[in-house]
N, C-alpha and C positions, 0 to 999 in steps of 0.2 A: 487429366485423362487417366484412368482405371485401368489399370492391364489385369487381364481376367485365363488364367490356362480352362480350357475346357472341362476341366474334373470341377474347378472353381464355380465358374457358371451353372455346372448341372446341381453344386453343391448350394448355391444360392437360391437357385430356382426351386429344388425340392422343399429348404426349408421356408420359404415364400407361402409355396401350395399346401405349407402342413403336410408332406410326404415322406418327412427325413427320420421320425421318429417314432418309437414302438408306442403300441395303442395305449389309453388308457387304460385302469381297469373295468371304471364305466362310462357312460358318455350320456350327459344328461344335460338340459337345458344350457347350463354357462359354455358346452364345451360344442352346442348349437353355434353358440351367439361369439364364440370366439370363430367359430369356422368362417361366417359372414363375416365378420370384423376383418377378418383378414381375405376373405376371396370377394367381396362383395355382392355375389350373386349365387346362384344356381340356374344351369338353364332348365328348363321345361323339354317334356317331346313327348308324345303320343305312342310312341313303341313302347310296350309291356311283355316283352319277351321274359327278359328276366324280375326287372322292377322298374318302377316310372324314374326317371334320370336324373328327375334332380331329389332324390333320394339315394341316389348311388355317392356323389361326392362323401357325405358324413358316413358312410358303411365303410370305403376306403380309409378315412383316418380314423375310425372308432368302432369300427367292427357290429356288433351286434348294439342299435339302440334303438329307442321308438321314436317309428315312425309319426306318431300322433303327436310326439313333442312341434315339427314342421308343422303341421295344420296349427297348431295352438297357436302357432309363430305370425303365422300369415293369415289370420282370420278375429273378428273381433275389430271393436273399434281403435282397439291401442295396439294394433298389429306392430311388429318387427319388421315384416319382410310386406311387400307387395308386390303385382303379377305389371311387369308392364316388356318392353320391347329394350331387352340388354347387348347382350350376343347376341342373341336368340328370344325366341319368350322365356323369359325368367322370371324366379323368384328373386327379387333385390331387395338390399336392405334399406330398410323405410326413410333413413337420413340422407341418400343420395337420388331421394323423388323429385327435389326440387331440382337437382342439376341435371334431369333430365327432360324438364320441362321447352327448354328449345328445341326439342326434338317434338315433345307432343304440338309445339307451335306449327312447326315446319310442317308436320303430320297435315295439321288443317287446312296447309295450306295448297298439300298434295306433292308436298316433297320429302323424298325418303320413306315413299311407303309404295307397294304395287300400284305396276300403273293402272291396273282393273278397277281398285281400291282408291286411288286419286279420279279417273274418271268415274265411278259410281258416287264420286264425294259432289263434282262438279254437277255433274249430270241431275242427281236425286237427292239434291239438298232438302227440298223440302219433307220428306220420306224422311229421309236423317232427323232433320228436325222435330219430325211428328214422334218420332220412335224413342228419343230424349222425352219429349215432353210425357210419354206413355209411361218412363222410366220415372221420371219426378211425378208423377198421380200414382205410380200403384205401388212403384218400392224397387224391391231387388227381382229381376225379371232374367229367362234365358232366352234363347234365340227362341226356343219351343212356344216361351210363352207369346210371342209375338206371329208367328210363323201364319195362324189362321190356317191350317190345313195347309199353307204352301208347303213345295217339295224343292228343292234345290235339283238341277238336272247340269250336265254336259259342263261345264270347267269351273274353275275357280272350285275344286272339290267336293262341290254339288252344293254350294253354299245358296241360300236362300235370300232373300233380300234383306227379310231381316238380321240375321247373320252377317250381311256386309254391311248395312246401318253399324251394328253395333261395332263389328270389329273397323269402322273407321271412327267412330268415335270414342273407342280403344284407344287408340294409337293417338288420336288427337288429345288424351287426357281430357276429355268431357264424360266418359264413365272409366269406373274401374271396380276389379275383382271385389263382389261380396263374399263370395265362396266359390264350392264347385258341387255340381251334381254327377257324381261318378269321375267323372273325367270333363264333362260341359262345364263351360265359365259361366255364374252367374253374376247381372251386371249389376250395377245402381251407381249413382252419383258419389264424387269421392267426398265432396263435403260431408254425405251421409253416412259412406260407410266409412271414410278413413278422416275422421275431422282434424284428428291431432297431425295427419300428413297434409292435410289440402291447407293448413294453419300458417305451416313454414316459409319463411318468406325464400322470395325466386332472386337467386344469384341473376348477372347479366350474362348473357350466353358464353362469353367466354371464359368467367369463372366458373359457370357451370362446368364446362369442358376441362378446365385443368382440376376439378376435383375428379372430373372421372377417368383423366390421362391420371392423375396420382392414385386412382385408385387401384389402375391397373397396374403400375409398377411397384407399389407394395404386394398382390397378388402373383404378380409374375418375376421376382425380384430383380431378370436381367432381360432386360426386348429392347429390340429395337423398335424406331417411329413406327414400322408397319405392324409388329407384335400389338405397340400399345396403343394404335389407331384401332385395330383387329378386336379388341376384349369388348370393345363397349360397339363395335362399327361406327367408329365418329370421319368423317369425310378427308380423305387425306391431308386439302389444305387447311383445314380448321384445326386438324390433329398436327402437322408441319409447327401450325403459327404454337396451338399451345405448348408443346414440347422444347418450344424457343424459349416461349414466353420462364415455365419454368426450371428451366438451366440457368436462365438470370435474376431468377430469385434464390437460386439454389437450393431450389428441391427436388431438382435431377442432377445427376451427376455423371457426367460421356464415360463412357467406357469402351475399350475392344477387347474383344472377346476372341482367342486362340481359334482360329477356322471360319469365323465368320464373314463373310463379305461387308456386311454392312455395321456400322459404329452402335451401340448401345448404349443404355442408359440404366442407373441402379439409383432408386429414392436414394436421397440423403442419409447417411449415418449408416447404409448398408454395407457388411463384410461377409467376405466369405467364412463361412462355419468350420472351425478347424476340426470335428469330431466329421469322418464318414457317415452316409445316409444310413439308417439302422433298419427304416422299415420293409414291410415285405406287405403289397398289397393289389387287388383287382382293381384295377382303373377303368373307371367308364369310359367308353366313346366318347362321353360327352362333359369327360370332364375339363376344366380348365387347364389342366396340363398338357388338354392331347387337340385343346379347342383349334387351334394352327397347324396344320398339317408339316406345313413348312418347318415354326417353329421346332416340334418335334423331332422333327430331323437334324435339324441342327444342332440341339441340345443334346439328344439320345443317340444320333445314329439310328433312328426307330424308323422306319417308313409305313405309315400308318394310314387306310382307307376303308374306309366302312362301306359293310358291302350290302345290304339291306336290300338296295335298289339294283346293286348285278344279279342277272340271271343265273341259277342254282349252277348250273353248269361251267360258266364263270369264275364262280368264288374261287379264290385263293386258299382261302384260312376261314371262312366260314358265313351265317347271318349276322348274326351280334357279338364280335368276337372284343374280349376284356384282355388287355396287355396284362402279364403280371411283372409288377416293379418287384426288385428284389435290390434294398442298397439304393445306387446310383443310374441301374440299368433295367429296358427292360427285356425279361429271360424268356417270356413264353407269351403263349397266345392261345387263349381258352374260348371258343364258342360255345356257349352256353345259354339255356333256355330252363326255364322254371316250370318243372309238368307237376301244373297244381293241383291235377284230380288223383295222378297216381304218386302224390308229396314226395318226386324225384326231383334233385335236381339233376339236370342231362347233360352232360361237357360231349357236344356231338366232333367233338374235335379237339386232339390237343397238340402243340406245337412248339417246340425247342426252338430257339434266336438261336442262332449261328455267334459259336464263342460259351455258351452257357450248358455246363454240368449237367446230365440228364440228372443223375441222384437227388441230388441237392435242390434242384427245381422241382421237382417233383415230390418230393416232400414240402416245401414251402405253396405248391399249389394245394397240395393235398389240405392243408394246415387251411389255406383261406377257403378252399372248398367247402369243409366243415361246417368253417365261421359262417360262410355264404349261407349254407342250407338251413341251418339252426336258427339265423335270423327270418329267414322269410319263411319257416314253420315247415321246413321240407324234410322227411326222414332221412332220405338215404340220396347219395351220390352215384350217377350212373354214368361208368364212362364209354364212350362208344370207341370200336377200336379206328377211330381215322387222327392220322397225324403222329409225329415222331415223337412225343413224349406219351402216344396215349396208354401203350401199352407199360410202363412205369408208375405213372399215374392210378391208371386200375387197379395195378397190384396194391396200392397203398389206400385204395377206398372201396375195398369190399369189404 
């Protein structure tokens, strides 16, 4: 057993997430493929406030790089990364398709997917059926092209029928990502479009599960069962029995953690990093650092809720609000929005953590503010006066 003090933990866990250390000078394809090598994924999400999400993770540890290197990654038939169901919808990388295969099983079989989505599966198999075979006669197809004039109405987000064909057999691993059209997934068969993924042979369900319990404790360097059940959403008892399973191979290692309630676990041959975190950077909502609510709190002290869906009047700290990490902690809380016609970008709010230096933050925001706007092609920084660092802030980005 591991005794771990709380600086330890956060110090482990930063250098896990690629967050402990100052950026490169550029960041180019190898320093892509080291970022999945070590987090596994990217999630996916639909808000374009500031940028699509899972293009924020690599802007935090490398600052300003192209965008187009990710598409390159995840498109093609010798893709790196593929679109399937991780945390969230993600980008994952291409060596862990096969360990998620008991998941696309259970999918077809209407387990661990919407229950709307499980009964449209029972209900309109044949529909399903037909909508695959449309997919293998004409190629890489979208919901559009299927649609027939249909209109999606009243729930399931106006989804159309074809739309729920495809996306249950999404999830079932019967199609997957060709590309995308704007932001729409286009479909086709993986034998077609990913041959060198649909090749690798398929672990049995529970080695699948302990490559993806290891993959999230290399990612996350110190979690407990619930953390590492949490990264991939693998079912409490299946994630119980793998976490058992490897403690007695010794590729987990128990540890307790200074404040925590529950026992944790650090991959094999993990230490804490004797150098302090160095970096200073904007954290997505949606990054893997901030994916557990929970965890975050415990690690940071941080109590973190995205407020997207509270009513304006509501909000705390803002629509899309980015932590800033500075070090080991994090010091502020920026809402922020990318106004792409007038190349601002907007900080409609900014916000001092209790304990943390107005100056010093505020320079250090001001710094990745910069870096922010220059990467997504924005001229100038606007900061609005709401929030206790905002007026600090402004001074330093006029």
């Amino acid at each position: 057993m591991i005794e771990l003090s709380a600086s330890e933990a956060r110090r482990v866990a930063l250098a896990a997430v690629g967050l402990d250390r100052p950026r490169p000078a550029r960041a180019g394809r190898a320093a892509l493929f080291g970022m999945f090598d070590r987090l596994g994924m990217a999630q996916i999400d639909s808000v374009n406030v500031l940028a699509r999400a899972h293009t924020l993770p690599a802007f935090s540890r490398f600052g300003g790089y192209d965008v187009g290197l990710l598409e390159t990654m995840s498109s093609g038939k010798r893709r790196a990364l593929f679109e399937y169901w991780g945390h969230e919808a993600s980008l994952i990388r291409a060596d862990l398709q096969p360990s998620l295969r008991w998941r696309m099983a259970r999918a077809r079989d209407g387990r661990g997917i919407y229950d709307g989505l499980a009964r449209f599966g029972r209900e309109r198999r044949a529909f399903i059926d037909a909508t695959l075979a449309e997919i293998a006669r004409r190629g890489p197809l979208a919901a559009r092209d299927l649609d027939a004039g249909e209109k999606g109405a009243g729930g399931w987000w106006g989804w159309s029928d074809a739309k729920r064909a495809l996306e249950w057999l999404f999830w079932g691993g019967l199609v997957t990502t060709h590309g995308r059209h704007g932001f729409e997934r286009v479909y086709d068969l993986p034998e077609r479009a990913t041959p060198e993924i649909a090749a690798l042979p398929t672990p049995d369900d529970a080695e699948g599960q302990r490559r993806l319990i290891g993959a999230a404790a290399q990612a996350l360097g110190v979690a407990t069962v619930g953390d590492l059940r949490a990264y991939w959403r693998i079912g409490p008892q299946d994630a119980a029995a793998r976490v058992a399973e490897l403690v007695d191979q010794g590729a987990l290692i128990p540890a307790r953690v200074e404040g925590w309630r529950q026992p944790a676990y650090l991959a094999a041959g993990t230490e804490p990093p004797r150098r302090r975190p160095r970096a200073a950077a904007l954290v997505s909502p949606f990054d893997p650092l901030l994916w557990e609510r929970d965890r975050a709190e415990r690690l940071l002290g941080f109590r973190y809720r995205i407020e997207i869906y509270v009513p304006e009047h509501k909000r705390q700290h803002g629509y899309y609000v980015l932590p800033l990490l500075i070090g080991e902690r994090i010091s502020a809380r920026l809402d922020l929005k990318a106004d792409r016609a007038g190349r601002r970008l907007v900080v409609a709010a900014a916000w001092l953590e209790p304990g943390s230096a107005a100056g010093p933050t505020a320079e250090a925001a001001a710094d990745e503010l910069r870096r922010a706007g220059a990467w997504l092609g924005l001229d100038q920084v606007a900061v609005q006066p709401k929030g206790d660092l905002a007026a600090a802030l402004a001074a330093l980005t006029r």
